[in-house]
C-alpha positions in Angstrom: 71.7 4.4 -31.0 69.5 5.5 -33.3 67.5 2.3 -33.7 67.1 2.2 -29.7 65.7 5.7 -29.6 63.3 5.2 -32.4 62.5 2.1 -30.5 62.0 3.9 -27.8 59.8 6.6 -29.3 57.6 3.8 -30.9 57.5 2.3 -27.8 55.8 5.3 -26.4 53.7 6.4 -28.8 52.4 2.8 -28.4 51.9 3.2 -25.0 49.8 6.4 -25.7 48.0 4.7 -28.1 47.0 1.6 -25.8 46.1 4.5 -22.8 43.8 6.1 -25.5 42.2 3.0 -26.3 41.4 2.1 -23.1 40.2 5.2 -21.9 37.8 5.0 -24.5 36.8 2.0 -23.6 36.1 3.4 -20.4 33.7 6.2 -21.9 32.2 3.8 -24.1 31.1 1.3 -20.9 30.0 4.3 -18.8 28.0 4.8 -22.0 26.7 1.4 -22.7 26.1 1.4 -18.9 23.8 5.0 -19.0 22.4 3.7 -21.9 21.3 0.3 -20.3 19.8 2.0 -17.1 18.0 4.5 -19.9 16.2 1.3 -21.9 15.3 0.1 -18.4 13.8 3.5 -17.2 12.1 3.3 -20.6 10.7 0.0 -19.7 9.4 0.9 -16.7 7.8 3.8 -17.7 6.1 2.2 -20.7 5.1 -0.4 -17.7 3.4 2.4 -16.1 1.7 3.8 -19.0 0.0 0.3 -19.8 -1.2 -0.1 -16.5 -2.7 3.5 -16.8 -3.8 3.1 -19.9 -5.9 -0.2 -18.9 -7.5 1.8 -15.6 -8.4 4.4 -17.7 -9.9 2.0 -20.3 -12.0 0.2 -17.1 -13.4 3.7 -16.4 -14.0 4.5 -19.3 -15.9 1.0 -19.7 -18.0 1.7 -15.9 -19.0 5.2 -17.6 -20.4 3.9 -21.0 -22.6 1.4 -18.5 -23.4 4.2 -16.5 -24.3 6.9 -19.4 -26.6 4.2 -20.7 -29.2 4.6 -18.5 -29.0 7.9 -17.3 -31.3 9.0 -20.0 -34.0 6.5 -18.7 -33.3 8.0 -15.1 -33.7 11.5 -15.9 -37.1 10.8 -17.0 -38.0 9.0 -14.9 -37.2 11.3 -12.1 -38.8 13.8 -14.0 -42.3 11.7 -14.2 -41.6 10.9 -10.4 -41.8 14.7 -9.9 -44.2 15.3 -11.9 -46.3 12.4 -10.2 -45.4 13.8 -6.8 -46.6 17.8 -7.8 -49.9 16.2 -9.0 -50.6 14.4 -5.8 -49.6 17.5 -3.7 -52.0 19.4 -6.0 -54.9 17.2 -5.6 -54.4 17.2 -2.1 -54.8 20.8 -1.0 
């Protein structure tokens, strides 16, 4: 009797055992699961930043073109003006 009810009890705590195990296997896939949907979050935000990132570096690119001349066309507005008061002046 005794070797049946040690049996027994081993049979349990096996039982306990294999319900442990697999209940962390559960925890670990609802991990490796959250974890998965995290790396592809992560990939679609880095997605995101690179297509920012090359607008950004387009406008940045149109405003160096712009900002080139804009020196040459604030003078020559300003000699336009001027050209304009010394006209009006000769005038009247």
């Amino acid at each position: 009797m005794l070797d049946i009810a040690k049996i027994q009890a081993d049979i349990e705590l096996t039982r306990q055992s294999v319900n442990e195990s697999q209940k962390r296997s559960r925890n670990f896939d609802a991990d490796l699961e959250r974890i998965r949907q995290d790396v592809a979050e992560s990939r679609a935000t880095v997605e995101q930043m690179s297509i920012a990132n090359d607008k950004f570096r387009a406008e940045q690119q149109k405003i160096e073109k712009e900002a080139r001349f804009y020196p040459y066309i604030t003078l020559i507005s300003a000699m336009i003006g001027g050209l304009v008061v010394a006209v009006i002046t000769k005038l009247f």
